[in-house]
Residue frames relative to the residue before (quaternion, step in Angstrom):
aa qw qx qy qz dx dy dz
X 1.0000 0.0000 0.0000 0.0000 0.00 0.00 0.00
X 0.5540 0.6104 -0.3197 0.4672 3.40 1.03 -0.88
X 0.8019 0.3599 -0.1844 0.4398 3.71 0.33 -1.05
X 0.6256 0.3617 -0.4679 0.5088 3.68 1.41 -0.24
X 0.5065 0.5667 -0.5325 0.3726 3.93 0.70 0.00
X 0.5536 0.5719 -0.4115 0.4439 3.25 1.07 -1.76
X 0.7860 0.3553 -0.2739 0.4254 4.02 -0.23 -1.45
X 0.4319 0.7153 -0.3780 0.3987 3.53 0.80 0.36
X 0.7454 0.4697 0.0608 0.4691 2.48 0.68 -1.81
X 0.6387 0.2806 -0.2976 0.6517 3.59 0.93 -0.17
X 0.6261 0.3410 -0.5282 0.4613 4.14 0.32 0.14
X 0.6986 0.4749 -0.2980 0.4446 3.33 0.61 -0.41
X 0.7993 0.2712 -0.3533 0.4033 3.78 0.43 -0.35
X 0.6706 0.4937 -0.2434 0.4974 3.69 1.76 -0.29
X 0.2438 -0.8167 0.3797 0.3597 3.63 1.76 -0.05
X 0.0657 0.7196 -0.6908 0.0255 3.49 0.42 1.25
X 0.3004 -0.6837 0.6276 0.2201 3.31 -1.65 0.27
X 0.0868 0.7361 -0.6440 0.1893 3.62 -0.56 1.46
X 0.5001 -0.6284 0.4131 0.4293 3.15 -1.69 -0.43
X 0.6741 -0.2192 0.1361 0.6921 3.14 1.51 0.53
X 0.6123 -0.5035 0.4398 0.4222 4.04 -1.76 0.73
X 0.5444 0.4433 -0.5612 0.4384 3.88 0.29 0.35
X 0.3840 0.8056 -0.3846 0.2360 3.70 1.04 -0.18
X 0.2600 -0.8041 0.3829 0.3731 3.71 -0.27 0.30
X 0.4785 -0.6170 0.2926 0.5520 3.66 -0.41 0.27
X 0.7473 0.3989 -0.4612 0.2640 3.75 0.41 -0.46
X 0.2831 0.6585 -0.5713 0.3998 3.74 1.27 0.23
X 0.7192 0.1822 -0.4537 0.4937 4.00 -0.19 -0.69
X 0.7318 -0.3323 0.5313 0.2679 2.12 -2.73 0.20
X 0.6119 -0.4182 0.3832 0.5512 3.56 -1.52 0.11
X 0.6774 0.5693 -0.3972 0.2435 3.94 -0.03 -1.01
X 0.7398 0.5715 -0.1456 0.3238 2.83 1.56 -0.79
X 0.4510 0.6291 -0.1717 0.6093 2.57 2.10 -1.08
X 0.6106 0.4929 -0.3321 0.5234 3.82 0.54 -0.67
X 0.7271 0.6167 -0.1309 0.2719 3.21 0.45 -1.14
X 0.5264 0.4622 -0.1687 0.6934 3.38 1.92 -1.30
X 0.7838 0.5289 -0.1911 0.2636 3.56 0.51 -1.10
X 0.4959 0.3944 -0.3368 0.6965 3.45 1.82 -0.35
X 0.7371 0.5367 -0.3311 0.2429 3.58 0.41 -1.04
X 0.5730 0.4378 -0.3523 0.5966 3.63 1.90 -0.41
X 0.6430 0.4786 -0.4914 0.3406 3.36 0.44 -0.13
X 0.7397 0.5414 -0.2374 0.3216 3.08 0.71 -1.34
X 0.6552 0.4831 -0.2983 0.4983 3.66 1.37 -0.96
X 0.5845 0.4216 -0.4564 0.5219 3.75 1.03 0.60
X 0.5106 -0.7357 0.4198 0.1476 3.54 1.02 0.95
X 0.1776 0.6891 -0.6989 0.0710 3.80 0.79 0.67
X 0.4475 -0.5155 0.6537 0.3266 2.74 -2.14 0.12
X 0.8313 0.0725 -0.2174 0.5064 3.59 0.60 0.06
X 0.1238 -0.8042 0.5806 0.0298 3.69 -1.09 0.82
X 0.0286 0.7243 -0.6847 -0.0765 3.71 -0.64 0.53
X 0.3293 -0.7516 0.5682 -0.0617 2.87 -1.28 1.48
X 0.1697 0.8298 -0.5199 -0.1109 3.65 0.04 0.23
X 0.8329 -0.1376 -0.1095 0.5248 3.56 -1.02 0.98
X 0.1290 -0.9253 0.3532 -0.0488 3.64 0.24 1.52
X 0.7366 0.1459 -0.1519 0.6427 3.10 1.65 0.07
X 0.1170 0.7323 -0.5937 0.3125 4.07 1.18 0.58
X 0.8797 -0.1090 -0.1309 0.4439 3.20 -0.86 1.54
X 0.6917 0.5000 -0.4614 0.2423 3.66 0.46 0.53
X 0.6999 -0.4404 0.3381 0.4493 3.86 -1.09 0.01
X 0.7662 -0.4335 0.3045 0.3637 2.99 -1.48 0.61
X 0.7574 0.4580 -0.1953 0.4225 3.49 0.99 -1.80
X 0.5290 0.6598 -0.3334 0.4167 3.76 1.52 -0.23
X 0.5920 0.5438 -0.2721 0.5290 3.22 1.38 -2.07
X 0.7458 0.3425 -0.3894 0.4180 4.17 -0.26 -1.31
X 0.6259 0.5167 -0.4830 0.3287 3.94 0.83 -0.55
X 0.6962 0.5239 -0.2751 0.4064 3.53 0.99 -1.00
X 0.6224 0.5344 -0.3747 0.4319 3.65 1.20 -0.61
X 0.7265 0.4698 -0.3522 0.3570 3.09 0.79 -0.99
X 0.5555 0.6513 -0.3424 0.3873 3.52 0.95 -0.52
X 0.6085 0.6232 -0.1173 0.4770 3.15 1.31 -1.48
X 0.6349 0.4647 -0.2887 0.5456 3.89 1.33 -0.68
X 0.5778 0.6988 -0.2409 0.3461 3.22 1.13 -1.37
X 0.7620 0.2502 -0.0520 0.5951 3.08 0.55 -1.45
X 0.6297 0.3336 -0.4923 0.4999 3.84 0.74 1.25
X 0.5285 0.6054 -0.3635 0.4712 3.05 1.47 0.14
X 0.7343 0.4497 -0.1313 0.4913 2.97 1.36 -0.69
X 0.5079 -0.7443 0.1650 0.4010 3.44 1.58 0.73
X 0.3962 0.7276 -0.5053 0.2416 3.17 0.65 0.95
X 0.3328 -0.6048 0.5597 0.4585 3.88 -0.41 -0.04
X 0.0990 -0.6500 0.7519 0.0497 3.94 -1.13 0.96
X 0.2651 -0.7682 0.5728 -0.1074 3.80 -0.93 1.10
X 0.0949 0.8337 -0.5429 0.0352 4.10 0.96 0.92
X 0.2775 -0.6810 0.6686 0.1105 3.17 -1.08 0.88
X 0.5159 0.7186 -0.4450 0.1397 3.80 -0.42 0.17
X 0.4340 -0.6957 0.4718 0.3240 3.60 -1.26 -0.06
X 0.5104 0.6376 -0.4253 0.3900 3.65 1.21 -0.46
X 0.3194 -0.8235 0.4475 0.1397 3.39 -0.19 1.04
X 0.4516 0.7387 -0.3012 0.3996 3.20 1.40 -0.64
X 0.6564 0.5091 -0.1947 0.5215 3.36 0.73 -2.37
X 0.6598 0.6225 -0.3590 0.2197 3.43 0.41 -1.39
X 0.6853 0.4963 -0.1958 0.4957 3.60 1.52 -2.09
X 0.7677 0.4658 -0.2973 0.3245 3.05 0.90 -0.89
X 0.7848 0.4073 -0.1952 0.4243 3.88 0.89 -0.45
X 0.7796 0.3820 -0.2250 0.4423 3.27 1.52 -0.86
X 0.8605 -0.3020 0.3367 0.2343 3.66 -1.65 0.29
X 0.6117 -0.2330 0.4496 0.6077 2.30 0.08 -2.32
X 0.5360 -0.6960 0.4775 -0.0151 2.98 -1.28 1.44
X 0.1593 0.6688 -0.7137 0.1341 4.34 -0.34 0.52
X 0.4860 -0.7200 0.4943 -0.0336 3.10 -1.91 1.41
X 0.1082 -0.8747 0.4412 0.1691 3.78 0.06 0.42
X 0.3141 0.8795 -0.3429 0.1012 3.54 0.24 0.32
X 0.7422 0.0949 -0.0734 0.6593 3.97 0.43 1.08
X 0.6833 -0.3536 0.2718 0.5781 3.57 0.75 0.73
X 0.8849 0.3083 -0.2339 0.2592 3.85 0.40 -0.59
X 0.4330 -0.7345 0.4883 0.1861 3.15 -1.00 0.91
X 0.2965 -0.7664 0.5065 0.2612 3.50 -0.57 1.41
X 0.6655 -0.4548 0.3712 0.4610 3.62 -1.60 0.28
X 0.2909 -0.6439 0.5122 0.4883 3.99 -0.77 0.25
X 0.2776 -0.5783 0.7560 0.1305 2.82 -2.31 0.01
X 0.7023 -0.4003 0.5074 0.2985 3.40 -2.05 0.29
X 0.4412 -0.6826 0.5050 0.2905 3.49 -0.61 0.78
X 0.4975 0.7013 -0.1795 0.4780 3.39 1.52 -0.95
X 0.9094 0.1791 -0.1133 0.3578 2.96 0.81 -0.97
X 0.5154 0.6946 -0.2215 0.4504 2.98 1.84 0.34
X 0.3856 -0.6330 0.6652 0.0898 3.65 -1.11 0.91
X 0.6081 -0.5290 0.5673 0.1688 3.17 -1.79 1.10
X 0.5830 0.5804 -0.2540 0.5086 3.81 1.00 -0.88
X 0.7319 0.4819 -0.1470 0.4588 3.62 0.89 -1.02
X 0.5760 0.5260 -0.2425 0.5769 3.76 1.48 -0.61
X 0.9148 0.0237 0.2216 0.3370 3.54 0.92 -1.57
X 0.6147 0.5688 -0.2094 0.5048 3.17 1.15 -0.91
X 0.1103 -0.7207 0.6844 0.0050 3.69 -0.28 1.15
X 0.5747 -0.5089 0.2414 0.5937 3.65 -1.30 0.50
X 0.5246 0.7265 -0.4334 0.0961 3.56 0.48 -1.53
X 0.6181 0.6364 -0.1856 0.4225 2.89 1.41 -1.71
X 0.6986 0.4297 -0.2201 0.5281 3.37 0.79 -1.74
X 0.6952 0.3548 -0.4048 0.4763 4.24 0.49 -0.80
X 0.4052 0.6518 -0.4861 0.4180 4.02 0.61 0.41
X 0.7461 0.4933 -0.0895 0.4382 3.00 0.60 -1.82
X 0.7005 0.4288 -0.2840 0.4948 3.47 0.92 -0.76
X 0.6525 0.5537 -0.3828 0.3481 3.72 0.81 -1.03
X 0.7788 0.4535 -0.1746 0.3968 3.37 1.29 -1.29
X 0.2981 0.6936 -0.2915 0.5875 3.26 2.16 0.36
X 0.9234 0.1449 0.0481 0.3521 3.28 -0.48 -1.71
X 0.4931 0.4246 -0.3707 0.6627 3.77 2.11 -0.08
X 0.9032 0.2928 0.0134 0.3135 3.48 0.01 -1.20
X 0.4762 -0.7688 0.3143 0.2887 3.28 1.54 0.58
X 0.7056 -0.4117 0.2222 0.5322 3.38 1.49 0.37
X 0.5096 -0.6740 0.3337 0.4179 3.34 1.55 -0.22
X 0.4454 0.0187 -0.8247 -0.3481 1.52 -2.60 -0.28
X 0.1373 -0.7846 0.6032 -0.0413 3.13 -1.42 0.43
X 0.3618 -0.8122 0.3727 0.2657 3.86 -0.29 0.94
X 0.5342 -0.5889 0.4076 0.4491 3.41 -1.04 0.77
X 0.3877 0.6403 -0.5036 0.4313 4.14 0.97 0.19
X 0.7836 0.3199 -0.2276 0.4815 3.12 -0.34 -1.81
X 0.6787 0.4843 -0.4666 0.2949 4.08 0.51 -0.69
X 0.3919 0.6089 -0.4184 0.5483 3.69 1.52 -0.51
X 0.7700 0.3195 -0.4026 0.3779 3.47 -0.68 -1.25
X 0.9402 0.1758 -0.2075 0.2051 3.67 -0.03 -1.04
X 0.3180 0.5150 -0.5158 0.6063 3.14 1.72 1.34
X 0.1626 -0.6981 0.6189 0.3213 4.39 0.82 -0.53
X 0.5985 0.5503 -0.4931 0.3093 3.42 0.45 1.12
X 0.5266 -0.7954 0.0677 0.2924 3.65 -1.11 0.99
X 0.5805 -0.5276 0.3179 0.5325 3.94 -0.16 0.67
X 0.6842 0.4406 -0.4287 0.3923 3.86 0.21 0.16
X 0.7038 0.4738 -0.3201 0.4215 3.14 0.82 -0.79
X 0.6163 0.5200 -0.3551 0.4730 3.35 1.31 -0.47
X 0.7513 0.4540 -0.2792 0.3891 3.44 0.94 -0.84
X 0.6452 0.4725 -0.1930 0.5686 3.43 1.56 -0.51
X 0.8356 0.3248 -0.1626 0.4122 3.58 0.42 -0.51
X 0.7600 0.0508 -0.2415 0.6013 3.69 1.12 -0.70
X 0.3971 0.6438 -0.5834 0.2957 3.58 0.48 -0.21
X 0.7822 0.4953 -0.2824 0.2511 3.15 0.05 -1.29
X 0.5081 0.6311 -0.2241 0.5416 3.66 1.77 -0.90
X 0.8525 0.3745 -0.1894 0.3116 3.05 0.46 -1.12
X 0.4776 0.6339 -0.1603 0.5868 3.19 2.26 -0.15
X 0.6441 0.5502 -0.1788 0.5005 3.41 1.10 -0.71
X 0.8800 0.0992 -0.1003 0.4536 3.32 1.39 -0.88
X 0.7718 -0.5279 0.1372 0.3269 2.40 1.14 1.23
X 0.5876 0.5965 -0.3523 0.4181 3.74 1.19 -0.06
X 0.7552 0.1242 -0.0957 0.6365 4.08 1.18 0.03
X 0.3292 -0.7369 0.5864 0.0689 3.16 -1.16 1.05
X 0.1260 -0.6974 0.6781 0.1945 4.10 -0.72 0.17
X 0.2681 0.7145 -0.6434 -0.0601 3.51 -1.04 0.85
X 0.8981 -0.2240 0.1154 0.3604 3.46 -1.27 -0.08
X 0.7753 0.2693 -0.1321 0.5558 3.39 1.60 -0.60
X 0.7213 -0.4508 0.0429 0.5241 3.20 1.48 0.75
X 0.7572 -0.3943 0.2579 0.4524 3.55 -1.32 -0.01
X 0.1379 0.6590 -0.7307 -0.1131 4.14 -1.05 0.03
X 0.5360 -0.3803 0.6759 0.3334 3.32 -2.18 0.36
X 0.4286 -0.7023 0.5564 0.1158 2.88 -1.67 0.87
X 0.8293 -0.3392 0.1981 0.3976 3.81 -0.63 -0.71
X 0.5954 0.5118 -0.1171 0.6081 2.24 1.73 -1.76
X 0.6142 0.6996 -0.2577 0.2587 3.56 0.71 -0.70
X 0.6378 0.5156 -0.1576 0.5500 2.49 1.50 -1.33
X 0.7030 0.3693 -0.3960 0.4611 3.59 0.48 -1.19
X 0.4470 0.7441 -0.4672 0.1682 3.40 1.13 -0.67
X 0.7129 0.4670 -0.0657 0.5190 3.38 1.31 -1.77
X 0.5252 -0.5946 0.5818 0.1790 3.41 1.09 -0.46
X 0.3808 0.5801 -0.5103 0.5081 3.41 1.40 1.17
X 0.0256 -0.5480 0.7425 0.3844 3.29 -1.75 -0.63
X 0.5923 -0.4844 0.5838 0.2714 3.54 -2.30 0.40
């Protein structure tokens, strides 16, 4: 009885969607599944929780259910520990922020006090953004012509920073070539 209240209690305070706590777990959807799965952890009140990629592949209404839960229960003096690559989730839920990159872990910092450039952004990344800015009016612009007037090679751009810079939102790829987004732009400290 104890453990069908417990599973109650987490569909009901995390709005999983089931046919009810007799439900099997692979019947939900992933969000949901996430959802039960932070929500048993969290309603045993650890004092410490590592989370690694805590919302990877779920809906919007899934992602704000898990953050908030995730604040909660640092609000509520636990240490919470996110493991993830969305940079976004990262500014928006965590503290303080520490980079992992080649085996090392960078020193943390204040989210507050931290820049997007400092987490990730290597120049290459940042002299992309500008060429297709200040050659190309922001684009489009082919991943060719960006090679030639960076004299770097089209794979490495397309394989190594594209993909970063796509992920967070700072450069779009469409049919007629690459452009800086909004964010991109303010990113560098342009205007359009």
């Amino acid at each position: 009885n104890t453990v069908r209240n417990f599973a109650g209690a987490i569909v009901k305070d995390y709005n999983v969607v089931c046919a009810g706590i007799d439900a099997e777990a692979r019947s939900l959807s992933g969000g949901n599944m996430q959802k039960f799965i932070i929500g048993r952890e969290i309603m045993q009140k650890p004092r410490v929780l590592i989370a690694a990629h805590p919302t990877w592949g779920v809906d919007v209404g899934a992602a704000l259910t898990i953050h908030e839960a995730l604040i909660r229960l640092r609000d509520a003096g636990a240490a919470v520990l996110v493991v993830s690559e969305d940079l976004d989730e990262l500014f928006e839920i965590c503290d303080r922020i520490a980079v992992m990159s080649h085996g090392r872990l960078s020193a943390p910092k204040r989210v507050v006090d931290t820049e997007i450039d400092e987490i990730g952004l290597n120049q290459i990344d940042r002299d992309i953004l500008v060429t297709i800015v200040e050659k190309y009016q922001g684009g489009p612009v082919g991943l060719k012509t960006i090679a030639a007037a960076l004299s770097e090679e089209e794979g490495t751009i397309e394989e190594v920073h594209e993909p970063y810079l796509l992920q967070i939102g700072l450069l779009d790829r469409t049919p007629r070539g690459r452009t800086v987004t909004n964010k991109g732009y303010e990113h560098i400290g342009a205007e359009r």
